[in-house]
Jmol script that loads the backbone (N, CA, C; Angstrom):
load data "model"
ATOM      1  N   UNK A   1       4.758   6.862-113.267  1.00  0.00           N
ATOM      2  CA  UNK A   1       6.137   7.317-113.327  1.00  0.00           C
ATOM      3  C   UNK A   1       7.016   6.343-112.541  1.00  0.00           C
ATOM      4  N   UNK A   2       7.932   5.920-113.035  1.00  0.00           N
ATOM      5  CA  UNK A   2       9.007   5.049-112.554  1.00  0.00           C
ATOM      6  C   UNK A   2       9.647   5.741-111.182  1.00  0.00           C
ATOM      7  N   UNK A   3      10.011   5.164-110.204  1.00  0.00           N
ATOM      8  CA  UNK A   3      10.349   5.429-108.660  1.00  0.00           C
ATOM      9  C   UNK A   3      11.388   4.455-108.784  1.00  0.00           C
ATOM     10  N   UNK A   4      11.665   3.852-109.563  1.00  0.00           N
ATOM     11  CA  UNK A   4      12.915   2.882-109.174  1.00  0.00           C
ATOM     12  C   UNK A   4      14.367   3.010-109.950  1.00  0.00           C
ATOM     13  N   UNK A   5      15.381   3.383-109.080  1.00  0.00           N
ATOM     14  CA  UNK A   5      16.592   3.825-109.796  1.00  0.00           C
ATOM     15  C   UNK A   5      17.768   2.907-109.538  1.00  0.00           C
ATOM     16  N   UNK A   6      18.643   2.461-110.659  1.00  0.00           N
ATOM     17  CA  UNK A   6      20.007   1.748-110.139  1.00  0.00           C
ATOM     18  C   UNK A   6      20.934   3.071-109.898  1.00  0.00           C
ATOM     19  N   UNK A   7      21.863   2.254-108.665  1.00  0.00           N
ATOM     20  CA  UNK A   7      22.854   3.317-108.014  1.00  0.00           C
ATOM     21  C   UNK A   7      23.142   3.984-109.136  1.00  0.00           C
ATOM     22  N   UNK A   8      24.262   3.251-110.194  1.00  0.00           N
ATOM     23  CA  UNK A   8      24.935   4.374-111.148  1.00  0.00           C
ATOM     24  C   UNK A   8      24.030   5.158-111.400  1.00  0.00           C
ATOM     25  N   UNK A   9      22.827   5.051-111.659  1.00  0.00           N
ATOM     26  CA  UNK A   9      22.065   6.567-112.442  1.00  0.00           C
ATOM     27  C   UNK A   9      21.788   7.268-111.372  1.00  0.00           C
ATOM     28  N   UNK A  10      21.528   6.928-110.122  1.00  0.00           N
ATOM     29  CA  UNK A  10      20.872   7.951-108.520  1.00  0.00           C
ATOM     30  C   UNK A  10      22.154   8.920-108.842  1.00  0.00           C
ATOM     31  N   UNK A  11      23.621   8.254-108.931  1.00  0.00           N
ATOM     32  CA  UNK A  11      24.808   9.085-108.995  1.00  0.00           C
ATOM     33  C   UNK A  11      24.815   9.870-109.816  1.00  0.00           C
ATOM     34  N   UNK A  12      24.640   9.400-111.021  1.00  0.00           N
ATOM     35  CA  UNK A  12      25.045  10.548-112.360  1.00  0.00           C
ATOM     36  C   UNK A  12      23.794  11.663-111.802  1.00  0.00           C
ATOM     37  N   UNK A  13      22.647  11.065-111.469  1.00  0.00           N
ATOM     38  CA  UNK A  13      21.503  12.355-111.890  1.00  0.00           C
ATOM     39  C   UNK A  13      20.944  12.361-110.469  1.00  0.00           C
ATOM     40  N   UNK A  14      22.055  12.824-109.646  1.00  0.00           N
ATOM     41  CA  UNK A  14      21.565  13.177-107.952  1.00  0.00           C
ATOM     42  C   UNK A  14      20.307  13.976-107.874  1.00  0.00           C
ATOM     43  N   UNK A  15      20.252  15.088-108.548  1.00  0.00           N
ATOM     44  CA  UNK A  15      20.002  15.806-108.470  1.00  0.00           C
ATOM     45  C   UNK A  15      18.651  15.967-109.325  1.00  0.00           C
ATOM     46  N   UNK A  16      18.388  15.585-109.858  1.00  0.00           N
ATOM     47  CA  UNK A  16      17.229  14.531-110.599  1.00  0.00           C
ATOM     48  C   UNK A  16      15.936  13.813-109.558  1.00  0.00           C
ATOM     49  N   UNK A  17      16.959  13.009-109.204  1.00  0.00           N
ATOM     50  CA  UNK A  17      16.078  11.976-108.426  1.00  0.00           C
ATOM     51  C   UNK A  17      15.725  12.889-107.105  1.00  0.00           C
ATOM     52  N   UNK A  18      16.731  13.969-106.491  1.00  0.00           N
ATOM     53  CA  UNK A  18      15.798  14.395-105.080  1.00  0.00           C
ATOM     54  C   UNK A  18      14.701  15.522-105.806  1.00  0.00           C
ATOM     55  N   UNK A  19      14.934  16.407-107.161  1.00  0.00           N
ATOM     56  CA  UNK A  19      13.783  16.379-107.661  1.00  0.00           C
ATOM     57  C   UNK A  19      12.451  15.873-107.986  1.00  0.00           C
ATOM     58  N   UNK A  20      12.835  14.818-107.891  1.00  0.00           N
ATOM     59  CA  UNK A  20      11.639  13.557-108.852  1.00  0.00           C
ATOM     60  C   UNK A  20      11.169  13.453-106.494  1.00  0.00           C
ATOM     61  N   UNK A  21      12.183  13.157-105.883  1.00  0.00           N
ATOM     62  CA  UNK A  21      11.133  12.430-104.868  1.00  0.00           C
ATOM     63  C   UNK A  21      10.757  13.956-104.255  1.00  0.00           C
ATOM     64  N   UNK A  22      11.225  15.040-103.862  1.00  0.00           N
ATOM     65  CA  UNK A  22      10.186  16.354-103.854  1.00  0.00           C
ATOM     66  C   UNK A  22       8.984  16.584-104.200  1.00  0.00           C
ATOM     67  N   UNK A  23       8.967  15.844-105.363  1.00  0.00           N
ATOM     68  CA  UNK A  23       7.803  16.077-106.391  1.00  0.00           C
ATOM     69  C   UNK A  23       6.734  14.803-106.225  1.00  0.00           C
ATOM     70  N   UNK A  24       7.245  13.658-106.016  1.00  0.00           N
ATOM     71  CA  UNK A  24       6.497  12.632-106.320  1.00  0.00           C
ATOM     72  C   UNK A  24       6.647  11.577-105.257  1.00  0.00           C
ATOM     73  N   UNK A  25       7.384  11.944-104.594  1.00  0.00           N
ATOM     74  CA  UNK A  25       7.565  11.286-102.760  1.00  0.00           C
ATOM     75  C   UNK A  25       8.490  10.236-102.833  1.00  0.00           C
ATOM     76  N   UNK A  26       8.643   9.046-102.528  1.00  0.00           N
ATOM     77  CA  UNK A  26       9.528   8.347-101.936  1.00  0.00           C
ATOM     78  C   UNK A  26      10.338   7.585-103.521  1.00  0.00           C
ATOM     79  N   UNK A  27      11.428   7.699-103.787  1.00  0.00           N
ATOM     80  CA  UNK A  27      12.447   6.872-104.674  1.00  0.00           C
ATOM     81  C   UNK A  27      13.367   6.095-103.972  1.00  0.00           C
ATOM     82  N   UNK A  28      13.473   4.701-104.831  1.00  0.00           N
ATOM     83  CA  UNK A  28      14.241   3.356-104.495  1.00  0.00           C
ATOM     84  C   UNK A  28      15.175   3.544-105.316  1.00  0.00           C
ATOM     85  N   UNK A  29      16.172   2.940-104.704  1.00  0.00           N
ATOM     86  CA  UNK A  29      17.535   2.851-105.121  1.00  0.00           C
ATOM     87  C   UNK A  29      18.034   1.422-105.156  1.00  0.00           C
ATOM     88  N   UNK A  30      18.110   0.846-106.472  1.00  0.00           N
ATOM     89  CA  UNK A  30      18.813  -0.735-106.300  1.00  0.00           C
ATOM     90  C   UNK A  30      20.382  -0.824-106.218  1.00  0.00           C
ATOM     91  N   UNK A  31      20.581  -1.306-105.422  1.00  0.00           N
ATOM     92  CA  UNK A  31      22.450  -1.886-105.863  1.00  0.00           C
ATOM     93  C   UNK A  31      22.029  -3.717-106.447  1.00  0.00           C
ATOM     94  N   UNK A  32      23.050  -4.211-107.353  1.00  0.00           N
ATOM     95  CA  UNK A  32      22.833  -5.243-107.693  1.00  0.00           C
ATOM     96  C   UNK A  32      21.739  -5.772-108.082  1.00  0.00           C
ATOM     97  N   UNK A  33      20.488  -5.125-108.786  1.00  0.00           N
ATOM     98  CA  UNK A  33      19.272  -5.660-108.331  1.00  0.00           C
ATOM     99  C   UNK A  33      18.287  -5.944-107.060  1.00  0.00           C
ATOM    100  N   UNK A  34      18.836  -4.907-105.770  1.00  0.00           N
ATOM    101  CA  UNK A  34      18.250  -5.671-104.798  1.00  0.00           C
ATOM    102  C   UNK A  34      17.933  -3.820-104.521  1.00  0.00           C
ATOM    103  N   UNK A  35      16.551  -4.194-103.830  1.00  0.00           N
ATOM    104  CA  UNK A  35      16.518  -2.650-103.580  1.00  0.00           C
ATOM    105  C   UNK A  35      17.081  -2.218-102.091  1.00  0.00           C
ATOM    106  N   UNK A  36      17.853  -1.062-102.041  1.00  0.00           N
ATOM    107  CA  UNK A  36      18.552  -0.889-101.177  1.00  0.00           C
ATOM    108  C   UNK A  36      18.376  -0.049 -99.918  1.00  0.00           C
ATOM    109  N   UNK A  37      17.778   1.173-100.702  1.00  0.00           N
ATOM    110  CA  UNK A  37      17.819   2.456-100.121  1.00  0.00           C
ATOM    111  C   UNK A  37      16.413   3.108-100.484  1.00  0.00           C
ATOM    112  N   UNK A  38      16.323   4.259 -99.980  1.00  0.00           N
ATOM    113  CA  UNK A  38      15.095   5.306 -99.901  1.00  0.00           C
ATOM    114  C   UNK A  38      15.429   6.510 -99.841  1.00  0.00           C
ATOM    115  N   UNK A  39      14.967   7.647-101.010  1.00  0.00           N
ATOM    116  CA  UNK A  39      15.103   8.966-101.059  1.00  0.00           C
ATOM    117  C   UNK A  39      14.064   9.119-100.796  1.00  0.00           C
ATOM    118  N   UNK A  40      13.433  10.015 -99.728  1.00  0.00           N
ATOM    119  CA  UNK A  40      11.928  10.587 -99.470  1.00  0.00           C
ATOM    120  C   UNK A  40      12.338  11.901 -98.880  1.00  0.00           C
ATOM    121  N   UNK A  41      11.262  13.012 -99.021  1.00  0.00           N
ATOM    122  CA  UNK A  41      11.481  14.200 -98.760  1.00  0.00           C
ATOM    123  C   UNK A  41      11.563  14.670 -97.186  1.00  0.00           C
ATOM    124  N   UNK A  42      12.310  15.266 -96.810  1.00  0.00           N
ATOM    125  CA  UNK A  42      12.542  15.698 -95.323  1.00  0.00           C
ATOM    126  C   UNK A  42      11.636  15.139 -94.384  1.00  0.00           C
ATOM    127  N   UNK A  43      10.189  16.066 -94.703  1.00  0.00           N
ATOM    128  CA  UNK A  43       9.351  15.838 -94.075  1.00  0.00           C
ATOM    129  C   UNK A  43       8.544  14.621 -93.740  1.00  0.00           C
ATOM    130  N   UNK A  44       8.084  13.825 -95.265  1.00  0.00           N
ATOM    131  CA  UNK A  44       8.305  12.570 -94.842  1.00  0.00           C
ATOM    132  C   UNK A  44       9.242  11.926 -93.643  1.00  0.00           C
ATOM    133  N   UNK A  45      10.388  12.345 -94.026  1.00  0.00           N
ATOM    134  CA  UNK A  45      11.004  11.024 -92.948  1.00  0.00           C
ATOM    135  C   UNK A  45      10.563  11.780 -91.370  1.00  0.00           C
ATOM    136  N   UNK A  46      10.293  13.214 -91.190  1.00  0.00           N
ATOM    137  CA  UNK A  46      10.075  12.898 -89.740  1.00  0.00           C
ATOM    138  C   UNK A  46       8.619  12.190 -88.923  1.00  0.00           C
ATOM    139  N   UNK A  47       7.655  12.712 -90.330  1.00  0.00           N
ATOM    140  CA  UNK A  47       6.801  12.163 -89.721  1.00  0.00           C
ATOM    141  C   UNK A  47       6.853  10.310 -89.901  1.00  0.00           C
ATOM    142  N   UNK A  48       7.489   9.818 -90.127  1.00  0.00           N
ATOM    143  CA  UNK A  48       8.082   8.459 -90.180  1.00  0.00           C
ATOM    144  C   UNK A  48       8.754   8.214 -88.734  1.00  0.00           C
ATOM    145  N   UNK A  49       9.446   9.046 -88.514  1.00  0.00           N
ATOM    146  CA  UNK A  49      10.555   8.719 -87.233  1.00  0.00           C
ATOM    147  C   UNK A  49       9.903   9.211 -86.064  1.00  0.00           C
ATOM    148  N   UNK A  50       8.912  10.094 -86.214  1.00  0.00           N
ATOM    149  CA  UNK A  50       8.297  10.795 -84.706  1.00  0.00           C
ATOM    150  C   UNK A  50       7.489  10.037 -84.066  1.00  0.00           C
ATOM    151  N   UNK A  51       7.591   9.636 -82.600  1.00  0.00           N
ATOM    152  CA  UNK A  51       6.709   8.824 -82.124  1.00  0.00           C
ATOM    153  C   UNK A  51       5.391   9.530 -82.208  1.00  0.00           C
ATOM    154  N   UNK A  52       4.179   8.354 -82.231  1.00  0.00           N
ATOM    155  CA  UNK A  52       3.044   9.097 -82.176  1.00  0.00           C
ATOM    156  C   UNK A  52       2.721   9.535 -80.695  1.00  0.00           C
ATOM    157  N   UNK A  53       3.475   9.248 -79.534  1.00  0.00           N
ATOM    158  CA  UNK A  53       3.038  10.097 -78.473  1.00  0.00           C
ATOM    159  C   UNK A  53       4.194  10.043 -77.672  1.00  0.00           C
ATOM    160  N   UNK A  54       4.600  10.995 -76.755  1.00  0.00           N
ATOM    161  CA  UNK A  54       5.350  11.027 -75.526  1.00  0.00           C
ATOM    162  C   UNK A  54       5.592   9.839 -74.898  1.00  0.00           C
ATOM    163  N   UNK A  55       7.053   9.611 -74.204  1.00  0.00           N
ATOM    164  CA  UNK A  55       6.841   8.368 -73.235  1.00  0.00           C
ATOM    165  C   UNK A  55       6.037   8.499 -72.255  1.00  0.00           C
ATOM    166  N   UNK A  56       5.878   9.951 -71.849  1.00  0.00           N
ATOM    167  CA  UNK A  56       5.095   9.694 -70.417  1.00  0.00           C
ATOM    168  C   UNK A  56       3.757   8.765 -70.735  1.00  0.00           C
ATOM    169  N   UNK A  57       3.367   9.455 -72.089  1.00  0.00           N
ATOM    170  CA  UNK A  57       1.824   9.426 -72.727  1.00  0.00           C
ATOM    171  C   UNK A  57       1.846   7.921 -72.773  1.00  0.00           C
ATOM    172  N   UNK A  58       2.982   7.188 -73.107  1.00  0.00           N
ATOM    173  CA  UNK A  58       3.069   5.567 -73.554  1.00  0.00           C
ATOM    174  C   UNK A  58       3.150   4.791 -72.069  1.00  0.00           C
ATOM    175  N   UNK A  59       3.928   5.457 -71.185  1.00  0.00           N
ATOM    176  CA  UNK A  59       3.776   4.635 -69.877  1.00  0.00           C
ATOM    177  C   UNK A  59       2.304   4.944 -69.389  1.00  0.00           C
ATOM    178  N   UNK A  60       1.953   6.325 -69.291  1.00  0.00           N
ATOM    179  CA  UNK A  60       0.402   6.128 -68.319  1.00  0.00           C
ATOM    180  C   UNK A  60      -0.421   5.325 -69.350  1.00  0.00           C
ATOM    181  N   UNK A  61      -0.707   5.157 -70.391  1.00  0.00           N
ATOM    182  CA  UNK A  61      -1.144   4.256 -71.092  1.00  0.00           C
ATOM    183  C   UNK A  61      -1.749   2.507 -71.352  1.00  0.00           C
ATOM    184  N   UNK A  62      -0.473   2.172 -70.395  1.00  0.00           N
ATOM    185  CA  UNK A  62      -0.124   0.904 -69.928  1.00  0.00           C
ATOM    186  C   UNK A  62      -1.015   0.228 -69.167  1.00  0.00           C
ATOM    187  N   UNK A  63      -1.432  -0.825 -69.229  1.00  0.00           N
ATOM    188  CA  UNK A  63      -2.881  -1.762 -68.622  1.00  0.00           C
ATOM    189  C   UNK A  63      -2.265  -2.081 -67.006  1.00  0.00           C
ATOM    190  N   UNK A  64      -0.852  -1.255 -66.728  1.00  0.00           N
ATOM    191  CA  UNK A  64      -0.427  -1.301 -65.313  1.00  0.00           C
ATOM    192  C   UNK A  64      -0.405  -0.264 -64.513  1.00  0.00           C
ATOM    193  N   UNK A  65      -1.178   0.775 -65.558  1.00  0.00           N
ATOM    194  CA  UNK A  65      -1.049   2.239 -64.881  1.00  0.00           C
ATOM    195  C   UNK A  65      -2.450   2.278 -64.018  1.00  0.00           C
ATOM    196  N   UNK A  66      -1.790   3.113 -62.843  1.00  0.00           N
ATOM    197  CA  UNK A  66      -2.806   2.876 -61.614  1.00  0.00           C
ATOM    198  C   UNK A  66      -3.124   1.828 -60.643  1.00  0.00           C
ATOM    199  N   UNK A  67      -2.155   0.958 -61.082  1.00  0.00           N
ATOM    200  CA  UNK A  67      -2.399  -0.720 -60.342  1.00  0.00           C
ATOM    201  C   UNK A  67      -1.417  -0.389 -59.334  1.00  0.00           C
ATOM    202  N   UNK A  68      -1.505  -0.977 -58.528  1.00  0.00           N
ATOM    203  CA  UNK A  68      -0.697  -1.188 -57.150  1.00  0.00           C
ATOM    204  C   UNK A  68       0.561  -2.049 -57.256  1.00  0.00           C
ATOM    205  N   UNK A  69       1.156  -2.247 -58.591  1.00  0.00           N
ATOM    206  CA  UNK A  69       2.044  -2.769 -58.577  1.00  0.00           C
ATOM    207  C   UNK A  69       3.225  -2.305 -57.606  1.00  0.00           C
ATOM    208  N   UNK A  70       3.953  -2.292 -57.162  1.00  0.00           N
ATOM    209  CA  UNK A  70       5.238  -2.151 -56.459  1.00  0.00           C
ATOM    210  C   UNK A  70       6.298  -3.022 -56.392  1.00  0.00           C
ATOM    211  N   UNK A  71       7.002  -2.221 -57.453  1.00  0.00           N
ATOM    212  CA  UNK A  71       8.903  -2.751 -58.103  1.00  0.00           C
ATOM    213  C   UNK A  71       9.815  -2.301 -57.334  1.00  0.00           C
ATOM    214  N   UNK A  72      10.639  -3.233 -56.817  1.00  0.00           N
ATOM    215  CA  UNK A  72      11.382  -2.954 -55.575  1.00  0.00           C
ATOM    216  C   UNK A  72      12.795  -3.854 -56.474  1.00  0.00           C
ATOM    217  N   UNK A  73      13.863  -2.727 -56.345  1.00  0.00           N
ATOM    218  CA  UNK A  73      15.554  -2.823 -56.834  1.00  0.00           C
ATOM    219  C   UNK A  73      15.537  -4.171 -55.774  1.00  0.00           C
ATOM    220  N   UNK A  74      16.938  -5.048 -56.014  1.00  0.00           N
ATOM    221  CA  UNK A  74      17.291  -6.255 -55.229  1.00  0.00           C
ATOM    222  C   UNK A  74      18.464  -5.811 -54.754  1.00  0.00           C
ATOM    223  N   UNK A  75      19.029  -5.336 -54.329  1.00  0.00           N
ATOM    224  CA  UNK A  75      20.166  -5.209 -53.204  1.00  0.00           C
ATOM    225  C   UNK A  75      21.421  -5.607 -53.386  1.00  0.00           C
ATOM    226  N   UNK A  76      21.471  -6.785 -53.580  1.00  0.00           N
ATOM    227  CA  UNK A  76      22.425  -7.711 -53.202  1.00  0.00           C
ATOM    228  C   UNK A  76      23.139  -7.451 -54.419  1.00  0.00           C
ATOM    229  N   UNK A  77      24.216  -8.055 -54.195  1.00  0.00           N
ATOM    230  CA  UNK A  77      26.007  -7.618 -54.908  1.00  0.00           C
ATOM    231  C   UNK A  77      25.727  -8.318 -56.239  1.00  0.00           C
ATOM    232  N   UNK A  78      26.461  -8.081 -57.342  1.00  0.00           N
ATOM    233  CA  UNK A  78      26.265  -8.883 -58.491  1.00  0.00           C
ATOM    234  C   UNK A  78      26.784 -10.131 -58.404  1.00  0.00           C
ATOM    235  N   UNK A  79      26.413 -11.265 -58.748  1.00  0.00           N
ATOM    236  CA  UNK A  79      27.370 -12.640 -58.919  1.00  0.00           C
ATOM    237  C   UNK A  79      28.916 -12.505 -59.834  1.00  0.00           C
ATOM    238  N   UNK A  80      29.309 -12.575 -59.335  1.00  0.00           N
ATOM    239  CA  UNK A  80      30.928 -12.664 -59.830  1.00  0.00           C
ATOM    240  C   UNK A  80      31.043 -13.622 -60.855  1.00  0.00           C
ATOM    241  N   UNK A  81      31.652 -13.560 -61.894  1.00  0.00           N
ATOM    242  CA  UNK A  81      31.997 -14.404 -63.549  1.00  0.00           C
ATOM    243  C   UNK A  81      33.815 -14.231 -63.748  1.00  0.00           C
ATOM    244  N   UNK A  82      33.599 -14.786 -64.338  1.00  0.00           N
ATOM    245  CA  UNK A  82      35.200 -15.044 -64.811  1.00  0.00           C
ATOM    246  C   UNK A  82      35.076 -14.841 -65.882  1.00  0.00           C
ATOM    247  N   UNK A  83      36.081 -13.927 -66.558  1.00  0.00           N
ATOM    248  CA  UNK A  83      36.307 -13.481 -68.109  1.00  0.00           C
ATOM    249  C   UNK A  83      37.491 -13.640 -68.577  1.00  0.00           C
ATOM    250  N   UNK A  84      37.594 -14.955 -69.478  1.00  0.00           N
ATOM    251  CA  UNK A  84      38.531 -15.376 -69.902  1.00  0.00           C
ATOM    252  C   UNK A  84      39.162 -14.368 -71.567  1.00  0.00           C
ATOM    253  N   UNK A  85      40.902 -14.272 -71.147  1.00  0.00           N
ATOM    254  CA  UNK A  85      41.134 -13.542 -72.165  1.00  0.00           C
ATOM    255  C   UNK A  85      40.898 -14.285 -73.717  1.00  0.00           C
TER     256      UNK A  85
END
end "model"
wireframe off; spacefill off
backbone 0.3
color backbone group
């Protein structure tokens, strides 16, 4: 089954195509020949966008966790710049 749609038809048959990707998962959308866009169903996109773990989970993770590193702020005033209009 075809997954690939030019804009004018995504437009005329909106309602079509979030049928068709409900049903059959992710539809492309060309403008100009170039593919542009992505209709995929809700759920798809979160499990797309959800990290696979917590930051905490991603920092203790780290080949520096548990090391004795010690990061210490620098104090001192910022260097002054000139910002020309």
């Amino acid at each position: 089954m075809n997954n690939i749609w030019q804009l004018q038809e995504a437009k005329s048959k909106f309602s079509e195509l979030v049928e068709r990707a409900l049903a059959n998962g992710a539809q492309i959308v060309t403008r100009r020949g170039q593919k542009t866009v992505v209709v995929l169903p809700f759920e798809e996109y979160q499990r797309l966008v959800k990290p696979s773990n917590s930051l905490a989970q991603f920092l203790m993770s780290s080949p520096l966790s548990g090391s004795e590193l010690a990061i210490e702020r620098d104090m001192r005033s910022p260097r002054n710049i000139e910002i020309e209009p």
